[in-house]
N, C-alpha and C positions, 0 to 999 in steps of 0.2 A: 392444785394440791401442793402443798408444803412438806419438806419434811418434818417429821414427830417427833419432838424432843423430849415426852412421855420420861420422869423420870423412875429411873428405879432403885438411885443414889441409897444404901445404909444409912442412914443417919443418927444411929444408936449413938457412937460416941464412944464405941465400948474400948475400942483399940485394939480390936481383934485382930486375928491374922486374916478369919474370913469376913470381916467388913473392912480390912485394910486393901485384901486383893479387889470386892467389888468396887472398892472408889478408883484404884489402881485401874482397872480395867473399865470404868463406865466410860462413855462417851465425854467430849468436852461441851455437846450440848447440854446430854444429862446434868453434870456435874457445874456448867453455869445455873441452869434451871433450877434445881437442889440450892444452889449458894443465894439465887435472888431470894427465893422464899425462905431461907434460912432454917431449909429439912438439914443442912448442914454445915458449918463455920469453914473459911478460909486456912483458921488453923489447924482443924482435924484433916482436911485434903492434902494441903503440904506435911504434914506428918506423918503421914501415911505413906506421900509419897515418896519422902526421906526415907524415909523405914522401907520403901522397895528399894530404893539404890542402895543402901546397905547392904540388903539381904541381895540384892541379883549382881548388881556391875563386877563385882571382884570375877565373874566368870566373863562378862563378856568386855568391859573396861570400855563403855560405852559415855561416861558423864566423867571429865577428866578434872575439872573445877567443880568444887561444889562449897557454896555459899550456903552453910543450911544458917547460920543464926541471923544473917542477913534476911533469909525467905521466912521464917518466923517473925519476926519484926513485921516486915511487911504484911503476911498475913494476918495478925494482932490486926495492926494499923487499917487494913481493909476492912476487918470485924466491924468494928470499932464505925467506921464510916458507912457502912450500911445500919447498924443499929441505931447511930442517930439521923438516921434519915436520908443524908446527901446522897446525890445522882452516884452510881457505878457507871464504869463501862462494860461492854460487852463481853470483857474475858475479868471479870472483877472475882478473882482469887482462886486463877485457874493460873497450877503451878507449869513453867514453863524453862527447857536448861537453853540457852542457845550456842551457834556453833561458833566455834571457835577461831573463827575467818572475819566473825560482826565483831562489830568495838562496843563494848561497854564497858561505860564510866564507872571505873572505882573496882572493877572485875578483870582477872588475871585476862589477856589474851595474846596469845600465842601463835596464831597463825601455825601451829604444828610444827614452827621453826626454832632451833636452840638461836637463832638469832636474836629473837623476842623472847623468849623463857624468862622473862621476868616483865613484861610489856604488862601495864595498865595504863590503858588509857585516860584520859581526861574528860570524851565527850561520849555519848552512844551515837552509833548512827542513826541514820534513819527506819527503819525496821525495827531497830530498840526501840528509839521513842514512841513508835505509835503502838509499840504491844505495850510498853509500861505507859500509855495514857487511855490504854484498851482497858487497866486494872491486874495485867499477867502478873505474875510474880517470879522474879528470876531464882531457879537453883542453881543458876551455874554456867557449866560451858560443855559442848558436846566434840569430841577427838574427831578432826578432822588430816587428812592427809600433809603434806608441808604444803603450805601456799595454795590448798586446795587443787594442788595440781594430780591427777592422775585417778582411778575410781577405784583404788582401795584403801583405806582408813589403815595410815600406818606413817609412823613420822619417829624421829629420835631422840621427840622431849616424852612425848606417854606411850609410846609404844603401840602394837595396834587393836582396834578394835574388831574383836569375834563375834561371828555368826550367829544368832541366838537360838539356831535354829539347828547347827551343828560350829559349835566352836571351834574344831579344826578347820574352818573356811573364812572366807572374806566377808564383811559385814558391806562391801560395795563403799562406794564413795564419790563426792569431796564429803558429802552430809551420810556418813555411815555410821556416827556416832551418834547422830540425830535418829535414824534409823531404828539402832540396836535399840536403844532407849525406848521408843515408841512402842515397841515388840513386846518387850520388857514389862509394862506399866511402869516405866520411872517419871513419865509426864503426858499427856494426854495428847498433844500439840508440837510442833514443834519448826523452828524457821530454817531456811535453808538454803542454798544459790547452786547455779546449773549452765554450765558453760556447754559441756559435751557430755552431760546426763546425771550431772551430782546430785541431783533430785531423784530422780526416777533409775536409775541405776542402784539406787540402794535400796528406795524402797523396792525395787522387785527382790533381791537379795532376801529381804529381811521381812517381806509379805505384809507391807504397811502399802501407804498413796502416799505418793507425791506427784504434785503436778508444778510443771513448768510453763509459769504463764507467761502471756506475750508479751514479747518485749515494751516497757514502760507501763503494764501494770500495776507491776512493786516497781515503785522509782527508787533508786537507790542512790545513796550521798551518803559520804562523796566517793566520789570514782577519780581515777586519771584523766579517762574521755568518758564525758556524761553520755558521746552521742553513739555511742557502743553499743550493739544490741544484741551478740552472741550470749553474754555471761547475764544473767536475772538471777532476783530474788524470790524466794515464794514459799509456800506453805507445806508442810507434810502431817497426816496423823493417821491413824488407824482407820478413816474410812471417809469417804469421800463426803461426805456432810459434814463432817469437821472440817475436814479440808474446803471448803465453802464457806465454813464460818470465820477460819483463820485468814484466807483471804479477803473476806469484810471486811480486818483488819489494816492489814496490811496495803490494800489496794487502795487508788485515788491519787489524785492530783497533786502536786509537790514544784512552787515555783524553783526549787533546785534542780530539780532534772529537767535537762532541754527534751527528754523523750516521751515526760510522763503522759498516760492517755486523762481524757477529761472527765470519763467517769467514776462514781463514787462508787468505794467498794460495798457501801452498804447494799450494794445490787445485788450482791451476790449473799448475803444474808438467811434469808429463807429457801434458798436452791427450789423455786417452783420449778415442780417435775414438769418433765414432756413424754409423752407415752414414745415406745420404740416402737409400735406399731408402722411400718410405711418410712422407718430412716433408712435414709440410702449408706450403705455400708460397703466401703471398700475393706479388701483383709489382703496382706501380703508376708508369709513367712521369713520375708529376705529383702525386703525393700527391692522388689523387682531384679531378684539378681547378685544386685549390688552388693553381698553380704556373704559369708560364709555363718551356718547358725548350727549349734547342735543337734542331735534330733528332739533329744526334750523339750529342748523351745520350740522349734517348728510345731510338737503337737498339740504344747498348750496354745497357744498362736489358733492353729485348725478348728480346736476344740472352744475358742472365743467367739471364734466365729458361728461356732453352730449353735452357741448360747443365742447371739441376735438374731439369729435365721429361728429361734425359735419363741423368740420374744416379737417377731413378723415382721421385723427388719428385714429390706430388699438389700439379700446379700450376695457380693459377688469379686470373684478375684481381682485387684487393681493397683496401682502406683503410682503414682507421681513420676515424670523424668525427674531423677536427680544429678543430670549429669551436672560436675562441676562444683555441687556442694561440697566433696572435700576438699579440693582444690582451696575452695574461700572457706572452708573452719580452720582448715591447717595454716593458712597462710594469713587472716586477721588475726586467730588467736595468736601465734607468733610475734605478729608486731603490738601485740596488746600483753604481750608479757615482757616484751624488751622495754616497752613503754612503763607498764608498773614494777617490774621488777629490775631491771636494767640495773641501777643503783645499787643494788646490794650486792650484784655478780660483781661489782667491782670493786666493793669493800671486803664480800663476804665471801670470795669464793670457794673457798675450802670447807662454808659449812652449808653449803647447798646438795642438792642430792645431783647425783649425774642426768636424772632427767630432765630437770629444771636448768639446767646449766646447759643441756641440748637445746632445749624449746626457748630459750632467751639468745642464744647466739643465734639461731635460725631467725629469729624476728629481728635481730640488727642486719644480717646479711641481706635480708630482703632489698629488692630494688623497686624505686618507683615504679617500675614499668609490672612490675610482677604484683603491688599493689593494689595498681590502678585495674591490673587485668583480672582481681579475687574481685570488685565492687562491680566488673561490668559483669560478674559470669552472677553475682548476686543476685542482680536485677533481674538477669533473662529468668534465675533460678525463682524467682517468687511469681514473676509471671507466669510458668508453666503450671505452680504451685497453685495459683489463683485461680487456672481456666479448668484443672483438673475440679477442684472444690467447686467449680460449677455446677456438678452430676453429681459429686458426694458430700454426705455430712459429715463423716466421719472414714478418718482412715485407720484399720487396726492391724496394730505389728509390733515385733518384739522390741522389748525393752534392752535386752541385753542378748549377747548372741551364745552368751555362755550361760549356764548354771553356775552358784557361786563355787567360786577356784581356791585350792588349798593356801592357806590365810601365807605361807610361807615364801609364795610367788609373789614378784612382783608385779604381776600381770601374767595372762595365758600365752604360752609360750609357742601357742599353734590352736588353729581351730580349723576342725573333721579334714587335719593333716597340712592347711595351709598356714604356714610360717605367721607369727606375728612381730614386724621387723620394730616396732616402738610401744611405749605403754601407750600409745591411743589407737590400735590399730585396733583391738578387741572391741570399741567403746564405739564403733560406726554407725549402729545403728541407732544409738543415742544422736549422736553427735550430726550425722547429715541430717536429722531433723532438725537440731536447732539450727544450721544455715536457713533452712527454710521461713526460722519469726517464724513457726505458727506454734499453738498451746499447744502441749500434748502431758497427758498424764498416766503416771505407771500404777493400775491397780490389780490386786490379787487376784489370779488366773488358774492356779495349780499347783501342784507337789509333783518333783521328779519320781517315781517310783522308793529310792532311797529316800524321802520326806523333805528335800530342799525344795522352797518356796521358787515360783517361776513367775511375773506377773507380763501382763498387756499391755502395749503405749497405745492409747488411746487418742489420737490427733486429730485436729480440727481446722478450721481456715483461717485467715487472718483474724486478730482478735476476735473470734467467738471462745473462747475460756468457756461460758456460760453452758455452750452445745458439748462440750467436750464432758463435764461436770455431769451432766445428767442424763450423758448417755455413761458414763464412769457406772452413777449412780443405781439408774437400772442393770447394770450388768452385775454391779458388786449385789443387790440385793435378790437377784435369779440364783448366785453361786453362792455368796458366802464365804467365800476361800478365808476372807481377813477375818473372821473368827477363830480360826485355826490358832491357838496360844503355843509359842515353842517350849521345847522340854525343859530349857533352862528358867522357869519359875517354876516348875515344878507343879 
């Protein structure tokens, strides 16, 4: 069985508030389905979507570039190519902003740093090109943190981006403006990258999916070191079947990355379900331990669990060893920022942030020998990782070890009383997952009591993405949580 992309698109044309919110809020299956059979035009969809980032971003400052007569051109131009006939692609006039970390040609990017405040590039990378040969249509660029460093969306060229769920809080991050956005209905879709959880950290924040797929994937170019497997690129949207759609996109083979995997992301397309019935499901509140978590995570965490336990999933407490994973994310990401950012600490340093300027000097002090001993503790780490996923299909555990934190912190300053000595200390339970290369995806779990969104990382074994997606998928359509719209649309 496939998922149903059954549309239920408005197609009047009327330019309602309430046929601009249902296009705002349909699906990006929907809403491709609608655009092939032409229940709807490319330019009534980006119109409408304009028309919600007018009306909502001024509250949460989610879309920081916006290209609207550029995205109307293009949309015309898509019209225009379906009515006389020629092939589309797959996301053909499905409006899309991206973040502000990707290069595209001829569009403001910023990298969140007043170093580039004025930065247009020349070329797109590669994630641009295959969403605009997908048929996307760019609005723009989505507020990302400076240089994507740290998980909350906040820098000193746009300022940061809020919660949309409660705007005096964090919107998460490096992809928190991609986030808010999706929340929002300002685009259906949206791209993203995840080092120590800038996927899946915000969407739990902001009660969207993101998944972090396995390394080489999304192949990414260009990079510093192609052969890099901490930092990926990947997909987010409102619900895990989009997110399956936008990785068709985005996924497949690319002779520019020495990493990329050999399959086509069209595999991922239809997301043929697999029943829960008889998966084996590990759940851990804490990563065995390893974690200090609030209590509100721990219950949504509990309470996922007894979602599979009753969807007849064989469920049962478990972890992975991870000893050693922070050791090698603290110490690769280090010498992968001395490597890509090194240079500007030495032109720029007075306009860098002080955590960025900690995390690039720590990756030049690194020594060989401390190097070589983050790659051997790697190795033993994916082998434990591998022989554990022999008994399980899945492992489920928090996404983030906090509820989202008042927008004015720079990070949580302490969790259930123990000190957090750096802005990545709060971010562990993202972050020794991705040591581990395996996919894991954050989908909607619950509401704190006070209504902050809490979601679930949902982890799998080495490249299975696929396993991870449709047990995501069964879970999000038992709950439902990502229906839930925040007060700021009103």
């Amino acid at each position: 069985m496939d998922i149903d992309d059954t549309s239920s698109v408005d197609g009047t044309g009327n330019g309602s508030a309430a046929g601009d919110s249902e296009l705002c809020f349909s699906s990006a299956r929907e809403l491709a389905r609608a655009l092939r059979v032409r229940q709807v035009s490319a330019t009534e969809v980006v119109r409408a979507h304009l028309a919600q980032i007018e009306r909502v971003n001024p509250s949460v400052n989610a879309v920081v570039t916006l290209v609207a007569e550029q995205a109307l051109e293009q949309a015309h131009a898509a019209d225009e190519r379906l009515a006389a006939g020629l092939p589309v692609g797959p996301l053909h006039g499905i409006p899309m902003a991206h973040k502000d970390t990707h290069d595209t040609a001829g569009v403001l990017t910023t990298y969140g740093s007043p170093v580039f405040a004025a930065n247009v590039p020349a070329r797109d990378e590669l994630v641009i090109e295959r969403l605009r040969a997908a048929g996307a249509i760019a609005l723009g660029k989505t507020n990302v943190p400076e240089f994507a460093a740290g998980s909350h969306t906040v820098n000193p060229v746009f300022g940061a981006t809020r919660n949309p769920y409660d705007p005096g809080r964090s919107a998460g991050g490096s992809s928190g403006g991609a986030a808010a956005a999706l929340a929002c209905g300002m685009h259906p879709l949206a791209d993203g990258s995840d080092m120590g959880g800038s996927l899946r950290n915000p969407a739990s924040f902001c009660n969207v999916v993101g998944l972090r797929p396995s390394p080489g994937r999304v192949p990414s170019w260009p990079v510093a070191d192609g052969w890099f497997t901490l930092a990926v690129q990947g997909p987010m949207a409102r619900s895990v079947g989009d997110v399956a759609l936008l990785l068709s996109v985005l996924a497949g083979p690319d002779s520019r990355s020495p990493i990329a995997l050999g399959e086509p992301g069209t595999d991922f397309a239809s997301l043929a379900l697999r029943e829960p019935r008889g998966l084996r499901v590990a759940w851990t509140p804490d990563l065995g331990g390893a974690v200090p978590v609030q209590r509100e995570v721990r219950e949504v965490v509990e309470s996922a669990a007894r979602v599979f336990e009753g969807l007849g999933a064989i469920v049962e407490p478990g972890c992975p060893d991870l000893t050693g994973a922070d050791e090698v994310f603290r110490t690769l990401r280090a010498a992968n920022f001395a490597l890509g950012l090194g240079s500007l600490l030495d032109e720029h340093r007075e306009l860098l942030k002080p955590s960025l300027i900690w995390n690039i000097e720590a990756g030049r002090s690194l020594t060989g020998q401390e190097i070589t001993r983050a790659k051997q503790l790697h190795t033993a780490l994916f082998h434990r990782v591998r022989e554990f996923f022999d008994r399980y299909d899945v492992l489920l555990a928090p996404v983030s070890q906090v509820v989202p934190f008042d927008i004015d912190l720079e990070y949580p300053g302490e969790i259930n009383g123990e000190p957090m000595q750096t802005y990545l200390d709060w971010m562990r339970s993202a972050y020794l997952i991705s040591a581990t290369g395996c996919p894991a995806l954050s989908v909607p779990a619950g509401f704190t009591p006070g209504g902050l969104p809490v979601g679930v990382q949902i982890v799998g074994p080495h490249h299975a993405d696929l396993a991870v997606l449709q047990a995501g998928y069964a879970f999000e359509q038992e709950t439902g949580y990502g229906r839930v719209r925040p007060g700021v649309v009103g």
